[in-house]
N, C-alpha and C positions, 0 to 999 in steps of 0.2 A: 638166441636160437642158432645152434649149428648146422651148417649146410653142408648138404654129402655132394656126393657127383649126380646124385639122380636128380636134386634140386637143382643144383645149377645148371644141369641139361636140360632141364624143365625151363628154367628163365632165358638162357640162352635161346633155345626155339622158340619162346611165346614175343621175344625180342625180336627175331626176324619174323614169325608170323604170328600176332595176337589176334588175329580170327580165325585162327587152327582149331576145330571142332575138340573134345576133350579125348574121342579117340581116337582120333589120330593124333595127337597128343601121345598119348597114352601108348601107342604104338613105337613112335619114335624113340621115348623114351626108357622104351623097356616094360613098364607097366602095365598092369590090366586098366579099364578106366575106372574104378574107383579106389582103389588107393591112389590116383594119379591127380582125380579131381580132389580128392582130400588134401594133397601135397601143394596145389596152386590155392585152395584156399587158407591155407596155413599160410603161405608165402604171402598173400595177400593180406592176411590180417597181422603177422606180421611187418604191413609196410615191404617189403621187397619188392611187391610189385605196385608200382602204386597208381596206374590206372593203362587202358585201351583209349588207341586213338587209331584215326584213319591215315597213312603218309600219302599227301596231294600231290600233285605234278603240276604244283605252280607253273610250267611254262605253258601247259592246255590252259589254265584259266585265264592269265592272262600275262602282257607282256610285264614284266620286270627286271629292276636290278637289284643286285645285294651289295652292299656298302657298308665296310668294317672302319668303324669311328674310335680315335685313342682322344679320348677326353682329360684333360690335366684340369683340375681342380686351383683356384688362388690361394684357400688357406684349406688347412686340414684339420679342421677338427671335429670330434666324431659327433657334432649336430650338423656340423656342413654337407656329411656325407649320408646322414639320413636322410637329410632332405633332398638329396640329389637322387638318391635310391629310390624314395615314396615317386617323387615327379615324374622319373623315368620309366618306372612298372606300370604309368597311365600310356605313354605315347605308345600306341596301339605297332607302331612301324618299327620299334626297338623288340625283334625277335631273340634276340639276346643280352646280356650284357654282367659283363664279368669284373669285380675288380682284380688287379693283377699288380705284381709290382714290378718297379724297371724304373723305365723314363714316363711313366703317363701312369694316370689313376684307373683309368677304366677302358675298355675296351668293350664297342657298342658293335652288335649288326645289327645292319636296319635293313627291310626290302621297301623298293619303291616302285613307283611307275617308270621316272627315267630320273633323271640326274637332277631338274628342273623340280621334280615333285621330293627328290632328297633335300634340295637346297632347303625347300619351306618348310620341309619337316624341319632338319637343324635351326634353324634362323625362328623357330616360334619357341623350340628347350631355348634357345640362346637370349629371347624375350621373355621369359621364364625366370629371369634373374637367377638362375640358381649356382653361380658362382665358378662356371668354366671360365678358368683363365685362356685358354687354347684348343684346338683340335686338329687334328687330322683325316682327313677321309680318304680312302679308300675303294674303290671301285672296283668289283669284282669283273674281269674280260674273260672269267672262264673257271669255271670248276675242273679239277680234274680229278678229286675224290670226296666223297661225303658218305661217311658212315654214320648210319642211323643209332646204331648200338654199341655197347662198352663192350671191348674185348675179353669175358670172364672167364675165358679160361686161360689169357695171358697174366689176367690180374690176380686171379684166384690159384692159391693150393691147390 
């Protein structure tokens, strides 16, 4: 499927506001609302859009930290790293985790309560035996940008 400008203006806004009503939707985007709802359903059964969520303000609910983990693996082979993948998708506190390459295999975020409740999170993967040879942690003192969404009209034709 190819994507025109009115699809991508379509994702782009559902991207900052996915409980945008479909006409007002449909407004922004130039469209009447039913070719418009036709266009987000295609996008979605396409896969392009591939679900609604709510963005929380973790600091109302409760206090936390965020904590960026470079994990180095002892040996690499590609059953090592599945199994590190499956265990890591369970720890409920690993809101991220990417492999990357450089100096280290993986780069984790985790949020915690405080530093004391990060420590027992790492130290129970690390009783997990699943073959970190080292880490790194990282302690977030302050965000000063977080974007929710891909920039698609820097990425996109």
């Amino acid at each position: 499927m190819k994507l025109d400008r009115i699809d991508i203006a379509i994702l782009a806004t559902l991207q900052r506001s996915g409980k945008m009503s479909n006409i007002a939707l449909a407004a922004t985007v130039g469209l009447s609302p039913s070719p418009c709802l036709t266009r987000v359903k295609r996008l979605e059964a396409a896969g392009y859009i591939a679900g609604y969520r709510a963005e929380l303000a973790w600091a109302k609910l409760a206090d936390h930290i965020i904590v960026f983990t470079e994990v180095t693996l002892a040996d690499h082979k590609r059953e090592d790293f599945v199994r590190f993948e499956a265990e890591i998708r369970r720890v409920e506190a690993v809101v991220e985790c990417h492999v990357v390459s450089g100096g280290y295999d993986y780069l984790l975020k985790f949020v915690a309560r405080n530093v004391a409740h990060y420590q027992e999170i790492i130290e129970a993967i690390l009783d997990r035996n699943l073959g970190v040879e080292k880490y790194f942690s990282y302690v977030v003192i302050k965000t000063v940008t977080a974007k929710d969404g891909v920039p698609l009209r820097f990425l996109l034709p």
